[in-house]
N, C-alpha and C positions, 0 to 999 in steps of 0.2 A: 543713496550711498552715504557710507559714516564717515565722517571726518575724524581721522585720532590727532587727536589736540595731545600738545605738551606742555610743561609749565618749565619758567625761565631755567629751573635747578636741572630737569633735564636734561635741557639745551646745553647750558652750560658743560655738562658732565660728556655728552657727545659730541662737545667741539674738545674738552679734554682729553679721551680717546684718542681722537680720529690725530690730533697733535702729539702725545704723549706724553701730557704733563700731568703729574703727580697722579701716574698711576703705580708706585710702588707702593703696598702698603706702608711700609717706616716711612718712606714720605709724607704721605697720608697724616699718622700718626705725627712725627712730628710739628707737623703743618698747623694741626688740631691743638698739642702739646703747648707751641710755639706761643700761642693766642696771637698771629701773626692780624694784619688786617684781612677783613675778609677780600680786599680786591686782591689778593693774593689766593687766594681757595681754590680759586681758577683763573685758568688762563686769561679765558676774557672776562673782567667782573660784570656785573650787573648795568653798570653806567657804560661803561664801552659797548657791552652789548647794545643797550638803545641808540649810543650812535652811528655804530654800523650798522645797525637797521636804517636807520635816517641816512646815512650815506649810501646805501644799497637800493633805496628809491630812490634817491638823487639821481643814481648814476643811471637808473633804467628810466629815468622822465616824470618819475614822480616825485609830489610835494610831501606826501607822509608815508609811511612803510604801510600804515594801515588799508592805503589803495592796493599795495603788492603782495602782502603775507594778513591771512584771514586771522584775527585774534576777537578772542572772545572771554567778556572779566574785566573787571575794573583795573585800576591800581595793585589791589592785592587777588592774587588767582587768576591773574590773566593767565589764560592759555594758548597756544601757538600753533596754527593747520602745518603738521608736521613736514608734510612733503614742501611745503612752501618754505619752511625752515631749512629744513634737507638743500632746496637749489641756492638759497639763502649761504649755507657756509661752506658748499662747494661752487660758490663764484668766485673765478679768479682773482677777481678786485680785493672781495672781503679775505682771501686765502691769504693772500700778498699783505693785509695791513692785520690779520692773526701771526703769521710767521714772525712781521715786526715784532708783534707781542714776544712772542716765543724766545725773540734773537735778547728783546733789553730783558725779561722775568726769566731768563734759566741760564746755568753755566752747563756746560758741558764735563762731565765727570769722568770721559772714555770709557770702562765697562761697566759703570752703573749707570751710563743715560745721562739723560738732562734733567740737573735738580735746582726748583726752583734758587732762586738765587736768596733769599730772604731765611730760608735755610741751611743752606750752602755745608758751612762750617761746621755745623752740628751733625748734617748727614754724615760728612768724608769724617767728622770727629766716631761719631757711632760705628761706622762700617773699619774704618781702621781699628778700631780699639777693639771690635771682636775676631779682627784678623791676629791683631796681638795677642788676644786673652789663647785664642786656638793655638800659634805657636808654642807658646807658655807652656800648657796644657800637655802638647806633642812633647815637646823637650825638657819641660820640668826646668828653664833658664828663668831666672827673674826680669821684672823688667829692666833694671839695671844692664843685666848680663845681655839681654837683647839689645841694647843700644849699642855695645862693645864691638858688635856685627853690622857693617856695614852694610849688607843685604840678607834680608829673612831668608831669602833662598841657599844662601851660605848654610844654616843656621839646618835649615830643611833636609840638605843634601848630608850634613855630618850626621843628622840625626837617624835618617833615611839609611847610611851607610853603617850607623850602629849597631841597626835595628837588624836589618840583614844579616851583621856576625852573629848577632845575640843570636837569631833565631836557626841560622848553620850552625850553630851551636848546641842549641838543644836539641836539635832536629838530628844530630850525631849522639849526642846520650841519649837520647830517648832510643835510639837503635839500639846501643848499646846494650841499656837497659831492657830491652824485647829481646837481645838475644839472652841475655842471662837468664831470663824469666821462663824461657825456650827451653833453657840447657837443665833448669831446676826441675820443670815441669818432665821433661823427659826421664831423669834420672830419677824421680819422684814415681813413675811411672815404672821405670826397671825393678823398682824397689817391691813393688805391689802396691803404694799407697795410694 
């Protein structure tokens, strides 16, 4: 039978998932952007990783992980018996001091999720400022003029309510305009032409 072995970046990348840290891409990219440290890239870094291993034998009666999870590789390319990885970070011990993780490396953004925290300010900076650039856009308001509005949705709703006369508007000349074209056509018509 085959063993699928994985390497730590795997790992890493499916305890990221399975938590949902810095799966947005603009997180992603910022992250990268940032040139933040890499125990930030993921959730769990590379050294946490080893001592949750070390503590995950601990807690099951052994003295090295390497009695409890099969690895194969030196230092660099070690690789990891996947399924023994797999029971590895769905043990509630290890879930319980990942969560840790999750609660001190992320804020909570309400409907953009949890971003890391080391980026924070530059994600809610980016995400709002293409909120702004799009009202802009919608309303043809400077930024100036937008800050005079106490809520974008003010802002939305006058534009929103413009938009509809403008368009009962023309949506009445253009009738207009089809009847006469109507009335031309017919009489154009009586004429012989």
């Amino acid at each position: 039978m085959d063993i699928k072995m994985i390497n730590i970046e795997e790992i890493l990348n499916i305890i990221d998932k399975k938590y949902g840290y810095a799966q947005d891409p603009d997180v992603i990219r910022l992250l990268k952007e940032s040139k933040v440290s890499q125990k930030y890239m993921h959730l769990v870094d590379r050294r946490s990783f080893n001592r949750f291993l070390t503590y995950y034998a601990n807690e099951h009666g052994y003295s090295d992980y390497y009695d409890l999870i099969h690895v194969d590789g030196g230092t660099k390319g070690t690789k990891y018996d996947y399924d023994d990885i797999m029971k590895f970070i769905d043990d509630p011990k290890v879930e319980e001091r990942i969560k840790g993780l999750l609660m001190k490396k992320t804020i909570s953004a309400g409907p953009f999720g949890l971003i890391p925290m080391v980026i924070y300010h530059e994600y809610i900076e980016e995400i709002t400022g293409e909120e702004e650039n799009r009202i802009m856009e919608l309303t043809g308001y400077t930024r100036h003029q937008l800050k005079l509005f106490s809520v974008p949705d003010d802002i939305l709703e006058q534009v929103k309510f413009d938009k509809e006369n403008r368009i009962k508007s023309l949506r009445a000349e253009l009738e207009s305009c089809l009847i006469d074209l109507e009335d031309i056509t017919n009489e154009l018509r009586t004429r012989g032409m």
